[in-house]
MDTraj code that builds the backbone (N, CA, C; nanometers):
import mdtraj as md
import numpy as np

residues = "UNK UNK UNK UNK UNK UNK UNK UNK UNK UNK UNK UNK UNK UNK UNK UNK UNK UNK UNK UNK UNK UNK UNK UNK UNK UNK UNK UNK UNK UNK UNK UNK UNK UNK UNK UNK UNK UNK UNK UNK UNK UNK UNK UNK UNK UNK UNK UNK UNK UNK UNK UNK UNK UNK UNK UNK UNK UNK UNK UNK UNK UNK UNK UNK UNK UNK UNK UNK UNK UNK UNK UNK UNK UNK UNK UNK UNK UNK UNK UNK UNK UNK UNK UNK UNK UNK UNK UNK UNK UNK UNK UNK UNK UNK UNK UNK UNK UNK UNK UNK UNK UNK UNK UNK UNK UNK UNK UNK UNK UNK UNK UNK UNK UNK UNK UNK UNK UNK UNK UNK UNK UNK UNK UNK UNK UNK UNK UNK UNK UNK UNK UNK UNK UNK UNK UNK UNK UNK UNK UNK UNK UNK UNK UNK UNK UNK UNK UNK UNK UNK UNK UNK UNK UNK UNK UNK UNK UNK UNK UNK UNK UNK UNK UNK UNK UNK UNK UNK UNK UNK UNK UNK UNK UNK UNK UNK UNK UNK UNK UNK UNK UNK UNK UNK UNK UNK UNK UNK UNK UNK UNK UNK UNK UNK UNK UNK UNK UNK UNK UNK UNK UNK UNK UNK UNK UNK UNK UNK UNK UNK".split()
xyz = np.array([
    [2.6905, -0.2786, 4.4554],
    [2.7322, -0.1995, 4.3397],
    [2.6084, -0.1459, 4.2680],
    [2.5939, -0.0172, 4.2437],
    [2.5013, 0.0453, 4.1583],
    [2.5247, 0.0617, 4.0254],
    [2.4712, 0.0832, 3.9366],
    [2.4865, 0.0945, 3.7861],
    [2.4222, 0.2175, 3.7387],
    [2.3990, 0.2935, 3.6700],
    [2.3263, 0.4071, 3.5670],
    [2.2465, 0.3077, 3.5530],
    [2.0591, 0.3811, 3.5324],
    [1.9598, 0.3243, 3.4479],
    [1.9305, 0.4255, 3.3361],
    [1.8937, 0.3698, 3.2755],
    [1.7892, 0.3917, 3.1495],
    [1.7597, 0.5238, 3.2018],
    [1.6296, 0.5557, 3.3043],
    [1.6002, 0.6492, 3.3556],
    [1.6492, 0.7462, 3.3990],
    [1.7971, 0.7232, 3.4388],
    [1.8554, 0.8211, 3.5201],
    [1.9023, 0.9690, 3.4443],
    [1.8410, 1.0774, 3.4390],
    [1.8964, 1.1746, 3.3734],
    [2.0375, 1.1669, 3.3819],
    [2.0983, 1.2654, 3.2651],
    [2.2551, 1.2353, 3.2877],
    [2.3707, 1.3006, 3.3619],
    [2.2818, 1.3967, 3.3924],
    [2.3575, 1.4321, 3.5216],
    [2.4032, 1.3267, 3.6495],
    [2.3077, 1.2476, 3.7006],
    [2.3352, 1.1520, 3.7689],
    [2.4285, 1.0217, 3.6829],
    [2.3659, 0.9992, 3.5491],
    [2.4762, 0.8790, 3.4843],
    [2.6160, 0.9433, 3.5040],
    [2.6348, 1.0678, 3.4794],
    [2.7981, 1.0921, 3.4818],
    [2.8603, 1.1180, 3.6344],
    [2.7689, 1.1725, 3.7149],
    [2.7906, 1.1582, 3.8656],
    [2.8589, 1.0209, 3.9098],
    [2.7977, 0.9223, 3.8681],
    [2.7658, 0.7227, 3.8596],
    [2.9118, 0.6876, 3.8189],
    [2.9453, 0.7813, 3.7520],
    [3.0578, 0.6960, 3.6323],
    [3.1746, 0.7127, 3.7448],
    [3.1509, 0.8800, 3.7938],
    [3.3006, 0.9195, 3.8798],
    [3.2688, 0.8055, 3.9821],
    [3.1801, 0.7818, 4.0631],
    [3.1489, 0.6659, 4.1709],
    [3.2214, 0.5573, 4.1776],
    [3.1881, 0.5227, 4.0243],
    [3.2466, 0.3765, 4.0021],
    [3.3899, 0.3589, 3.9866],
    [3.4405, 0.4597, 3.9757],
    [3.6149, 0.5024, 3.9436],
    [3.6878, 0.4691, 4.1245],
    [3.6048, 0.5180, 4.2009],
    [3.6062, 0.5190, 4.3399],
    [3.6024, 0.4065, 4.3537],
    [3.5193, 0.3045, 4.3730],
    [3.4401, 0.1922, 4.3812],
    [3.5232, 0.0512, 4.3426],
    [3.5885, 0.1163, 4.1959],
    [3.6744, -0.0004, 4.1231],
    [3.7617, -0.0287, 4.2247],
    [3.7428, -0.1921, 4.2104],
    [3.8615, -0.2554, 4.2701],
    [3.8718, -0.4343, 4.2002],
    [3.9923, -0.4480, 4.2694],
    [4.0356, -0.6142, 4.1734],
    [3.9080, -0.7185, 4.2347],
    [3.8315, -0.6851, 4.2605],
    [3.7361, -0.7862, 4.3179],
    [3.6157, -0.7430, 4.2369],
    [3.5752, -0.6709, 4.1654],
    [3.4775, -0.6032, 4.1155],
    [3.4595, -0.5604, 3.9511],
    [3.5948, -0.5852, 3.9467],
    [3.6451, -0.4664, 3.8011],
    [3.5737, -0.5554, 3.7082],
    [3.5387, -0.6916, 3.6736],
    [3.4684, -0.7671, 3.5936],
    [3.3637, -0.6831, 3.5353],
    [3.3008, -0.6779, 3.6915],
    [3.1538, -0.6189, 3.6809],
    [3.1275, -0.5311, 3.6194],
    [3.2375, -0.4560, 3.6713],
    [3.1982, -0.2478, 3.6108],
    [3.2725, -0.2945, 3.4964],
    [3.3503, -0.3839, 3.4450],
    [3.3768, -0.3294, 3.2875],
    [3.2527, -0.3657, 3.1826],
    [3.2020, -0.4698, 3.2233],
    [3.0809, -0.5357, 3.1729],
    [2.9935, -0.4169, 3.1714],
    [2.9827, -0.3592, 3.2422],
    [2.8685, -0.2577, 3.2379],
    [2.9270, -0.1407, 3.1595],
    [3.0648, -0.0990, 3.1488],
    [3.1326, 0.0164, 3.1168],
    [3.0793, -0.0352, 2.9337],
    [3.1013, -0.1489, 2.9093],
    [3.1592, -0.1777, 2.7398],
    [3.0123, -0.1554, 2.7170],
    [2.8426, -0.1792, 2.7886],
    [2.7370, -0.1725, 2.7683],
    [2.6518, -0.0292, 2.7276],
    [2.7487, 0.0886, 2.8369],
    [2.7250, 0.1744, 2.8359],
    [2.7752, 0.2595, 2.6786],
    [2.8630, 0.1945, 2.5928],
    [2.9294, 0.2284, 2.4988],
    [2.8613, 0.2334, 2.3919],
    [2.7708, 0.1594, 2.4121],
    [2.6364, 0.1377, 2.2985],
    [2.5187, 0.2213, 2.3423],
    [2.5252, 0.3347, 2.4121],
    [2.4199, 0.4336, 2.4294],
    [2.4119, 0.5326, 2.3636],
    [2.3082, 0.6108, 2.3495],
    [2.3146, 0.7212, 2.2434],
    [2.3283, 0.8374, 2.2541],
    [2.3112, 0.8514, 2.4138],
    [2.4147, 1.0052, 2.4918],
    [2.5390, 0.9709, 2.4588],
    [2.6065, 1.1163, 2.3182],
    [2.7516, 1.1210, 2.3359],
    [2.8014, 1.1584, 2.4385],
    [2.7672, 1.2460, 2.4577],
    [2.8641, 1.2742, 2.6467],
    [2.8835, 1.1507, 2.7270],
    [2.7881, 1.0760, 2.7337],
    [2.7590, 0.9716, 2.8122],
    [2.8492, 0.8257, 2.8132],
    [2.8628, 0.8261, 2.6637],
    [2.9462, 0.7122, 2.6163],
    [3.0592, 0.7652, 2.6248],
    [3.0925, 0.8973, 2.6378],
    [3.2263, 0.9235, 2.5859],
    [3.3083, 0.9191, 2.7082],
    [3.1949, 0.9412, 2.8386],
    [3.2900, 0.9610, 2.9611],
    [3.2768, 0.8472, 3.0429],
    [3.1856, 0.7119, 2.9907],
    [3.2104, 0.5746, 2.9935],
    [3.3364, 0.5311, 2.9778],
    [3.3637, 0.5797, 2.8357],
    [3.5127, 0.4898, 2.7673],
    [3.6157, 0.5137, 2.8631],
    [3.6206, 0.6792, 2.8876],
    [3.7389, 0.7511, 3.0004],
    [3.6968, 0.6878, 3.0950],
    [3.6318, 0.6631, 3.1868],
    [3.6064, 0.5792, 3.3219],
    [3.7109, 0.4467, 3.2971],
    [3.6507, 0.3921, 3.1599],
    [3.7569, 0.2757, 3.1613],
    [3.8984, 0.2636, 3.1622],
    [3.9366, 0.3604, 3.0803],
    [4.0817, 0.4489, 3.0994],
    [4.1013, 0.4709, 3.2489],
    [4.0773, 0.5449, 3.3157],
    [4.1012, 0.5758, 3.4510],
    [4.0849, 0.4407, 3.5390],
    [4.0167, 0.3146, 3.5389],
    [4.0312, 0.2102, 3.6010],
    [4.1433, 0.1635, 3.5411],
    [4.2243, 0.1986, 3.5033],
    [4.3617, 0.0759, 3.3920],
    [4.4641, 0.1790, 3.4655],
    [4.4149, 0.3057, 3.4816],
    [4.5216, 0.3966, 3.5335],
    [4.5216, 0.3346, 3.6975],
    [4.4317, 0.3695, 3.7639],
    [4.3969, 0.3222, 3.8672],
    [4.4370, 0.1810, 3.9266],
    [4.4373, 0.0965, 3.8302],
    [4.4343, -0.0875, 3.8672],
    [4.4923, -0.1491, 3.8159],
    [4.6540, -0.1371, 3.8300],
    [4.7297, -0.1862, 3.7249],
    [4.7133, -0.3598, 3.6810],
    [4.6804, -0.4121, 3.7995],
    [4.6983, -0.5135, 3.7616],
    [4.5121, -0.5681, 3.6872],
    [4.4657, -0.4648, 3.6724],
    [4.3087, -0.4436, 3.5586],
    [4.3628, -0.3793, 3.4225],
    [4.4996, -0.3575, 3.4271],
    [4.4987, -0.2810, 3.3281],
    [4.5054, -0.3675, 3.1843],
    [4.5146, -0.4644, 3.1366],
    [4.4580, -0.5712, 3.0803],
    [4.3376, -0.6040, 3.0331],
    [4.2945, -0.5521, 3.1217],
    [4.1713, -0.6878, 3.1159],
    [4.0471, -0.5054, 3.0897],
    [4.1268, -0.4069, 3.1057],
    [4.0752, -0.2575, 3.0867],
    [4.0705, -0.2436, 2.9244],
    [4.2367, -0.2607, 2.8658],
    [4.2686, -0.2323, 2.7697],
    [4.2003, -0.3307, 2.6221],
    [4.1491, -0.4117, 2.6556],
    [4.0855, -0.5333, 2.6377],
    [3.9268, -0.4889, 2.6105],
    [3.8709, -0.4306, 2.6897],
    [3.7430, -0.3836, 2.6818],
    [3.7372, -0.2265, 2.6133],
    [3.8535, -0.1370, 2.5707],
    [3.8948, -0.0392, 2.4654],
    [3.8999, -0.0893, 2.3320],
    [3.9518, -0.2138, 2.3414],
    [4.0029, -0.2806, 2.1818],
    [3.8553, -0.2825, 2.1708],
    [3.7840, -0.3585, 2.2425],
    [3.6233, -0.3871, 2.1557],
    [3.5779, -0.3018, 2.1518],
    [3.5495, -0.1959, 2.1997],
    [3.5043, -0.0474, 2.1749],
    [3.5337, -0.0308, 2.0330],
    [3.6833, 0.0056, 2.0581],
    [3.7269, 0.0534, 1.9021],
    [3.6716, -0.0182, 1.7782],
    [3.6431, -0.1471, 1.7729],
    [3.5865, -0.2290, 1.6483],
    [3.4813, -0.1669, 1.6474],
    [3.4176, -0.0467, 1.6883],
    [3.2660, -0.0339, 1.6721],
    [3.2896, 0.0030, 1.5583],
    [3.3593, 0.0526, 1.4929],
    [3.3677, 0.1707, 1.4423],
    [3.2640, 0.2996, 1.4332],
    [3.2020, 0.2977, 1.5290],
    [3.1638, 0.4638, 1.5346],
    [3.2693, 0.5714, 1.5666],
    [3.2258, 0.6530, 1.5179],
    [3.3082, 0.7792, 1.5137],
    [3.3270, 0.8250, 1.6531],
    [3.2720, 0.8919, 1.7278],
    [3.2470, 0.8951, 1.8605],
    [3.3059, 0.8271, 1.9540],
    [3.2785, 0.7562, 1.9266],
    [3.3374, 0.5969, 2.0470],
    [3.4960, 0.5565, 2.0009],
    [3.5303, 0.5793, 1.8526],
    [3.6669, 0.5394, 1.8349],
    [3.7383, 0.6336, 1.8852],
    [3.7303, 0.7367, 1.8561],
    [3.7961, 0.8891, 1.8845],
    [3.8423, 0.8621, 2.0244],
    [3.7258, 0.8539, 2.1124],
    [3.7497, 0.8583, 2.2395],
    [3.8393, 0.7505, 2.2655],
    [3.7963, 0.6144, 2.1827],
    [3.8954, 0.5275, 2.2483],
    [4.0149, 0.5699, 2.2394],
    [4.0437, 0.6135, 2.0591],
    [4.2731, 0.6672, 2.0837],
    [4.2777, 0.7394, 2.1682],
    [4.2340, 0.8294, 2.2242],
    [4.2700, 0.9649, 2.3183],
    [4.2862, 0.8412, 2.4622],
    [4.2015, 0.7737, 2.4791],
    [4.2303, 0.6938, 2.6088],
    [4.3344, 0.5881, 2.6322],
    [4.3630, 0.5298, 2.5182],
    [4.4482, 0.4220, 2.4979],
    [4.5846, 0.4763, 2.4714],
    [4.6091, 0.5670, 2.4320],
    [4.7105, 0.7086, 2.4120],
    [4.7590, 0.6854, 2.5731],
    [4.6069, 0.7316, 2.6312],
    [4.6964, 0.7516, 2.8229],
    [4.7293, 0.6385, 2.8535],
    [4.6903, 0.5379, 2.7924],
    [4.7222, 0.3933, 2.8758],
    [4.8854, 0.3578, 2.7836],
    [4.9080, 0.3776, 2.6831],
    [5.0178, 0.3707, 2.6470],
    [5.1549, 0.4558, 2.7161],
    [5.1423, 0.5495, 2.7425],
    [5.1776, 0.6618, 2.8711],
    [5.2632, 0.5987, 3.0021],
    [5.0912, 0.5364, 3.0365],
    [5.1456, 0.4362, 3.1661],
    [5.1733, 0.2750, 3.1549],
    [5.1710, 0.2334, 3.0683],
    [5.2201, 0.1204, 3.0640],
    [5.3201, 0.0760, 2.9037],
    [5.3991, 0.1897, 2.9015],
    [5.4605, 0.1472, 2.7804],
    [5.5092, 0.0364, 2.7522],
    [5.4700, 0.0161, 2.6351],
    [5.5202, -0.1411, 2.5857],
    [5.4375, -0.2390, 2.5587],
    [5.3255, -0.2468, 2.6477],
    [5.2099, -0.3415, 2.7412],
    [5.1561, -0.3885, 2.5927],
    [5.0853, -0.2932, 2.5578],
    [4.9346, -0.2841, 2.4758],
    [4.9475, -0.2839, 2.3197],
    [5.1069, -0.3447, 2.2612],
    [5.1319, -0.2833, 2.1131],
    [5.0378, -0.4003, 2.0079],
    [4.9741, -0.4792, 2.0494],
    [4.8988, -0.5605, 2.0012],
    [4.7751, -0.4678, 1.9365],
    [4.7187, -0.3708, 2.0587],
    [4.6257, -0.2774, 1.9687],
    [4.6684, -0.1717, 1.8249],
    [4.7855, -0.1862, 1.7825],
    [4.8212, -0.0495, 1.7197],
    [4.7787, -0.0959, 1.6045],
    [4.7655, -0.2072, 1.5167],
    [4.7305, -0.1978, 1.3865],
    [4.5660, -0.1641, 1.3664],
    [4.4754, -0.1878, 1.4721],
    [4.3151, -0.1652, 1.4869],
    [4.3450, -0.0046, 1.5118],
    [4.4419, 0.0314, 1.5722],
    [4.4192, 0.1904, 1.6182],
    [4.4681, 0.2742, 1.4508],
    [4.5633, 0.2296, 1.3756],
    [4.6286, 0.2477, 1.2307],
    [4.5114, 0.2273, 1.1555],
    [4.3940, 0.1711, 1.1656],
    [4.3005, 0.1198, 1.0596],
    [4.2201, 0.1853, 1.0469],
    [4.1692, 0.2833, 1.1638],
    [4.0666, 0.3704, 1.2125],
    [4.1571, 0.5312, 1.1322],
    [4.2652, 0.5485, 1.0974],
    [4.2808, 0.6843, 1.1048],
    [4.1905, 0.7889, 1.0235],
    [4.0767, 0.7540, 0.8880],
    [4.0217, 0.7925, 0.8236],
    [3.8718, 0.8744, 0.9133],
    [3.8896, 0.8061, 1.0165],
    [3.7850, 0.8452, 1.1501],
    [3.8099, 0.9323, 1.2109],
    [3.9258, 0.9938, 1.2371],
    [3.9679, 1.0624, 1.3187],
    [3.9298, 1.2397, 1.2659],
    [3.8922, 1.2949, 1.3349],
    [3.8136, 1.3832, 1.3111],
    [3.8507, 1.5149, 1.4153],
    [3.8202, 1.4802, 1.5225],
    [3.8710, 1.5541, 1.6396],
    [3.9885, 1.6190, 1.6849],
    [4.0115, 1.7290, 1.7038],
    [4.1932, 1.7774, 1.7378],
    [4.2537, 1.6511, 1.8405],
    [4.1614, 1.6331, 1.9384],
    [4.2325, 1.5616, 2.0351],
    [4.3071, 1.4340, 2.0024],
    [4.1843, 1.3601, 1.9554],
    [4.2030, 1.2156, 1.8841],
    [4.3175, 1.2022, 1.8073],
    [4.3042, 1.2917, 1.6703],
    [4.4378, 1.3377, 1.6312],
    [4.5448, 1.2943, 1.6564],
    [4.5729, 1.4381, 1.7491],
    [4.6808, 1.4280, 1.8351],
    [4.7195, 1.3064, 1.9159],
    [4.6237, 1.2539, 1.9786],
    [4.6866, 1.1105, 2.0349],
    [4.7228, 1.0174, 1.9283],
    [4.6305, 0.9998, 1.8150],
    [4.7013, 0.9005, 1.7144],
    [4.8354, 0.9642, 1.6490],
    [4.8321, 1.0373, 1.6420],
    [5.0007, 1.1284, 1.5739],
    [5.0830, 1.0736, 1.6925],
    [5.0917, 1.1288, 1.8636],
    [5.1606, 1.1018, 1.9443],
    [5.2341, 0.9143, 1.9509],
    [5.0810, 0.8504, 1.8976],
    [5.1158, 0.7280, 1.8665],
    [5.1812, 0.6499, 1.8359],
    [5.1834, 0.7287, 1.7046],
    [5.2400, 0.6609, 1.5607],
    [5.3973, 0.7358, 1.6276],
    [5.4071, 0.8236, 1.6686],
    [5.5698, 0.8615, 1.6733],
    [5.6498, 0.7725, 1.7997],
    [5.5728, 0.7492, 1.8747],
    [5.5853, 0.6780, 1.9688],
    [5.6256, 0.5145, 1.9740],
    [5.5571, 0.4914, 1.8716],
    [5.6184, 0.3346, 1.7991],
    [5.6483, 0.3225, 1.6657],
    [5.7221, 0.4390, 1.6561],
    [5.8178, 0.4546, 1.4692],
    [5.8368, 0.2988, 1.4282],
    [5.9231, 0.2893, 1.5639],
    [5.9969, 0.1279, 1.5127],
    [5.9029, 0.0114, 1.5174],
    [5.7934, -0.0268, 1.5288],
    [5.7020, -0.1484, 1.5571],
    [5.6231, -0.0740, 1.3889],
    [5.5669, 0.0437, 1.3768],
    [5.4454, 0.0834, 1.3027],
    [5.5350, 0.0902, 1.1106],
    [5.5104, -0.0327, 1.0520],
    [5.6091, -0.0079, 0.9316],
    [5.6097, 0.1176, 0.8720],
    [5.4268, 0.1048, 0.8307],
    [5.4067, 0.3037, 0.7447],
    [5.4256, 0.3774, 0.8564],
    [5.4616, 0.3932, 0.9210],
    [5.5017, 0.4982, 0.9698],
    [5.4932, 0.6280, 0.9527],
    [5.5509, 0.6386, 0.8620],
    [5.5717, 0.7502, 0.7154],
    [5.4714, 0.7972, 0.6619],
    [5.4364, 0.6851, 0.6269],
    [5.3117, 0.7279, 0.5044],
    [5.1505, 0.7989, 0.6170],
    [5.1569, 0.7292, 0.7093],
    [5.0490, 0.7393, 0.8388],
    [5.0415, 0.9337, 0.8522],
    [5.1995, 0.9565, 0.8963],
    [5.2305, 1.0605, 0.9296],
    [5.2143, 1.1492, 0.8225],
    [5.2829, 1.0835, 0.6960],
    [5.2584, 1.1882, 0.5556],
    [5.0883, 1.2717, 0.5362],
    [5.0281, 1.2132, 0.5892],
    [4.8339, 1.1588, 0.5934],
    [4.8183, 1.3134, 0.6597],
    [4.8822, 1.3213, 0.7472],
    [4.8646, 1.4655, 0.8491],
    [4.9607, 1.5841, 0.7800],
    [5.0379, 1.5467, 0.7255],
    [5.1294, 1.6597, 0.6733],
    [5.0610, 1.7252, 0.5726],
    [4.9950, 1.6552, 0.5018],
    [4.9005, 1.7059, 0.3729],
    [4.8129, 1.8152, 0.3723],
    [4.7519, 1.7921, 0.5340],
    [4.6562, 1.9314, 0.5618],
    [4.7003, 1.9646, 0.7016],
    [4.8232, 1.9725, 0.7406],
    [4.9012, 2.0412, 0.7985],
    [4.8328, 2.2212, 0.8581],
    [4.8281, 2.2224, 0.7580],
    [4.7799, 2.3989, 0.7645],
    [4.6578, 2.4362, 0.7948],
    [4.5827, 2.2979, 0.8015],
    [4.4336, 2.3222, 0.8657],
    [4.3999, 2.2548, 0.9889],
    [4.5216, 2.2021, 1.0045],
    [4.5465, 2.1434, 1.1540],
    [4.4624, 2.2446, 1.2818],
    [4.4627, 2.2119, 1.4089],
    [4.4537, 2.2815, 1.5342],
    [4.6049, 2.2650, 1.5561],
    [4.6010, 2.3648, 1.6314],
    [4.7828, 2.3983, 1.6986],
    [4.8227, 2.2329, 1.7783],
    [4.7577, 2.2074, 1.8404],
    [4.7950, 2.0704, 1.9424],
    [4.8373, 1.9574, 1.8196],
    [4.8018, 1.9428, 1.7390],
    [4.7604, 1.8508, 1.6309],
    [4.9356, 1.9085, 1.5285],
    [4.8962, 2.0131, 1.5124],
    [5.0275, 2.0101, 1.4220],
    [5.1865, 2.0369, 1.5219],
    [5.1683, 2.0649, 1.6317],
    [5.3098, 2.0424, 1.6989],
    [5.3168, 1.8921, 1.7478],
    [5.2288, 1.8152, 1.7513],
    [5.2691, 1.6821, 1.7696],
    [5.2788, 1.5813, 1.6746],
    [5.2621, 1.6404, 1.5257],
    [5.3004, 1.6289, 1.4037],
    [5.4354, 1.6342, 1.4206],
    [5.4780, 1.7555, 1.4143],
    [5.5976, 1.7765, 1.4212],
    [5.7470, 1.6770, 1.4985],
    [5.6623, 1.6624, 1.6638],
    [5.7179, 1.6061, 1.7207],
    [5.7442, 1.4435, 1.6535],
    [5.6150, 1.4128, 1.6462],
    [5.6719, 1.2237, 1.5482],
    [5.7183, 1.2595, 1.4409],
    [5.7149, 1.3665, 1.3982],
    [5.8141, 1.3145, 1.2419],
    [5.9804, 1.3186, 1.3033],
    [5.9862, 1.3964, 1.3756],
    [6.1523, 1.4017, 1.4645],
    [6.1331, 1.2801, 1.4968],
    [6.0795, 1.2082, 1.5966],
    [6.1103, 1.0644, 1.6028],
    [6.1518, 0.9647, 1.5336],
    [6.0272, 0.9845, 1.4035],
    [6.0480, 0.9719, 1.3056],
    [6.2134, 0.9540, 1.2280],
    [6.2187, 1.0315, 1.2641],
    [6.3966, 1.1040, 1.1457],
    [6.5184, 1.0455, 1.2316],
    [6.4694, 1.0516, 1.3740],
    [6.5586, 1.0462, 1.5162],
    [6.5904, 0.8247, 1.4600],
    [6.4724, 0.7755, 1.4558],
    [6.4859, 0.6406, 1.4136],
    [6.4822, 0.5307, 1.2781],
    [6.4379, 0.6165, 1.1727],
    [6.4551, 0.6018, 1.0576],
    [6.4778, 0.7053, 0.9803],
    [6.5733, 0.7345, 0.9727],
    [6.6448, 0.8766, 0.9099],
    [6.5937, 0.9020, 0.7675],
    [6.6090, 0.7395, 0.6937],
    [6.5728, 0.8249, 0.5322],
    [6.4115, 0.8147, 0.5015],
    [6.3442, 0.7754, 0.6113],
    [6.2021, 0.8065, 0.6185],
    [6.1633, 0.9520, 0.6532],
    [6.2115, 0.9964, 0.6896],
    [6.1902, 1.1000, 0.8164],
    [6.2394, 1.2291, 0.8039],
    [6.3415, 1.2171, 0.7373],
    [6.4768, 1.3826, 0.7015],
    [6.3708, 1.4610, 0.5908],
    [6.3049, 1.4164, 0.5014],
    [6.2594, 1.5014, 0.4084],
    [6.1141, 1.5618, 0.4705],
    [6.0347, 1.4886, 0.5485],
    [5.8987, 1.5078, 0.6321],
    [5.9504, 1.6154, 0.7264],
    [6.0456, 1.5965, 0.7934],
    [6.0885, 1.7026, 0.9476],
    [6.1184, 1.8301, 0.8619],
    [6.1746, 1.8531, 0.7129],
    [6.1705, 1.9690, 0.6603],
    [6.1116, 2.0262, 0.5721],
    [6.0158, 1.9427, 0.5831],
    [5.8767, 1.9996, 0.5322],
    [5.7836, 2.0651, 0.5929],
    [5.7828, 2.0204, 0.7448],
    [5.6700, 2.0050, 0.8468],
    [5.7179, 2.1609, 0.9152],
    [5.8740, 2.1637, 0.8984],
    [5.9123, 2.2785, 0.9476],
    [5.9417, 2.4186, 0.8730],
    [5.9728, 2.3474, 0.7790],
    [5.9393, 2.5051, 0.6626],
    [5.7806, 2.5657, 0.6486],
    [5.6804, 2.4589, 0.6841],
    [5.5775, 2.4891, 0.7274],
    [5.5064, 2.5932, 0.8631],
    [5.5631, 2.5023, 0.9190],
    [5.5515, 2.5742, 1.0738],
    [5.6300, 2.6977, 1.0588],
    [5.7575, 2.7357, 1.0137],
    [5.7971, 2.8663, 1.0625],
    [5.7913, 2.9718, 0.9343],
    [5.7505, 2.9481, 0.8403],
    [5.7266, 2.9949, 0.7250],
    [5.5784, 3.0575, 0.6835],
    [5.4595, 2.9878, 0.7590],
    [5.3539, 2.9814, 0.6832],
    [5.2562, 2.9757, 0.8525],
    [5.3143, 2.9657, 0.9556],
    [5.2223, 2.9238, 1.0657],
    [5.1802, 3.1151, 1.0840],
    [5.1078, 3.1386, 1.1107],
    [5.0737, 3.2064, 1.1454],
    [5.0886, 3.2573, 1.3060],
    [5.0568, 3.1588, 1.3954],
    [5.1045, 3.1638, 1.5399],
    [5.2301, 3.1941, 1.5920],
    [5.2586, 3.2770, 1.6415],
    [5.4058, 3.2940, 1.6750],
    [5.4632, 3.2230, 1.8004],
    [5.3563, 3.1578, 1.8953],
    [5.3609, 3.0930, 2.0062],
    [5.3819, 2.9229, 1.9376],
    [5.2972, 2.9392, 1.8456],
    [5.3391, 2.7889, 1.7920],
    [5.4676, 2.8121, 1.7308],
    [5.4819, 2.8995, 1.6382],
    [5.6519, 2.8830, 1.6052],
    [5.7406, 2.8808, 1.6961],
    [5.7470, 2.9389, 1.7804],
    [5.8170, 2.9079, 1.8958],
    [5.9171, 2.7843, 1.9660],
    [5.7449, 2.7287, 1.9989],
    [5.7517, 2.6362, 2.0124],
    [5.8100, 2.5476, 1.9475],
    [5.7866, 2.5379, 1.8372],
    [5.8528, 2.4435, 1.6859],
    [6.0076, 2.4751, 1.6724],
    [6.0554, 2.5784, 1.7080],
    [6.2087, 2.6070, 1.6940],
    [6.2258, 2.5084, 1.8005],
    [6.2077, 2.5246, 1.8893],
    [6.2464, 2.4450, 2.0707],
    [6.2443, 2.3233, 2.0395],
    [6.1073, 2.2673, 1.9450],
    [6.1439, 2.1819, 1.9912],
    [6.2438, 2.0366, 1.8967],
    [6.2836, 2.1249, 1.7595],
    [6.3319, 2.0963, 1.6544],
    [6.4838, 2.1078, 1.6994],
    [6.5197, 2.2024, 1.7784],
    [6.6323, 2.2070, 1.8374],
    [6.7096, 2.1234, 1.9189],
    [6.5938, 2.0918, 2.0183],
    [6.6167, 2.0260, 2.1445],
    [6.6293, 1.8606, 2.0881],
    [6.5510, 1.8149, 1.9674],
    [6.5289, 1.6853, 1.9382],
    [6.6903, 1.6311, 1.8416],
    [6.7396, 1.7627, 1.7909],
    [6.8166, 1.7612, 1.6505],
    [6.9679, 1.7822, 1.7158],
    [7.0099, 1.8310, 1.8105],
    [7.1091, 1.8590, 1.8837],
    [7.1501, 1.7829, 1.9844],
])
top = md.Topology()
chain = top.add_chain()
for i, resn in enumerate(residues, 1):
    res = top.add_residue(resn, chain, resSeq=i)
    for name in ("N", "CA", "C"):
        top.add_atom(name, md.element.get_by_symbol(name[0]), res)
traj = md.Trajectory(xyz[None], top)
């Protein structure tokens, strides 16, 4: 097994990373996570960031690593760096995806971080989140209210998956949820500017409500 050095420009560290994705297996995965959670503490953002995803993609890859994957995300996330958390929701997002149910032990560390979140993507996976476990996440509401506030300065990805958890939202706690879904939507078709995003927002207000 090879590792990234110090030395290695990063063209080759990120070459290294896809390798090890190849490479991973249940006889090994110790190793490369040990080295994956090491690499997390480097000071190439690119570098760390497509570390964390490597680890993601071994949990996708190795189900029965996917544990012991999701495990080495949680400690990531306590960094609290900005950088490194971000990446972790967007990854733990996919691992929730494929192993629904598995991982709800992480959601109050992923709820604690939202003041971090910075990024459209990240965002969006913590919004997808939070709608995703209405019923486990108590604020719920209030989490989601957090995004409704600057709604209008959202990225498009970010405010239709707003949209979408507050329907969940409404779909599983109704008197949480009924006044947010017509807010979020007098927004969107009133004030969005995008006509592809409004669109969208009729469809999918329709499809959820009917």
């Amino acid at each position: 097994m090879f590792f990234c050095q110090y030395s290695d420009p990063i063209y080759i560290k990120l070459e290294k990373l896809d390798i090890l994705v190849k490479l991973g297996d249940m006889k090994n995965i110790d190793l490369i996570l040990h080295e994956l959670k090491e690499y997390g503490n480097e000071v190439d953002v690119e570098f760390v960031r497509k570390s964390i995803r490597t680890i993601g993609r071994l949990a996708i890859k190795l189900d029965g690593a996917s544990e012991r994957c999701a495990q080495a995300l949680w400690e990531l996330l306590k960094s609290r760096v900005s950088y490194v958390v971000q990446e972790c929701v967007v990854v733990i997002k996919d691992l929730f995806r494929k192993y629904p149910g598995k991982f709800e032990a992480i959601l109050k560390d992923l709820c604690d971080n939202l003041k971090i979140l910075e990024e459209p993507e990240a965002k969006a996976s913590m919004v997808w989140i939070v709608g995703q476990y209405v019923e486990i996440i108590e604020n719920a509401d209030q989490i989601l209210y957090e995004f409704i506030k600057g709604f209008k300065d959202e990225a498009a990805i970010v405010q239709l998956q707003v949209l979408t958890s507050c329907v969940k939202l409404y779909l599983t706690r109704p008197s949480d949820g009924q006044e947010m879904v017509m807010e979020v939507l007098k927004m969107a078709t009133n004030e969005c500017e995008n006509p592809d995003l409004r669109d969208r927002y009729f469809f999918v207000i329709l499809r959820r409500l009917n």
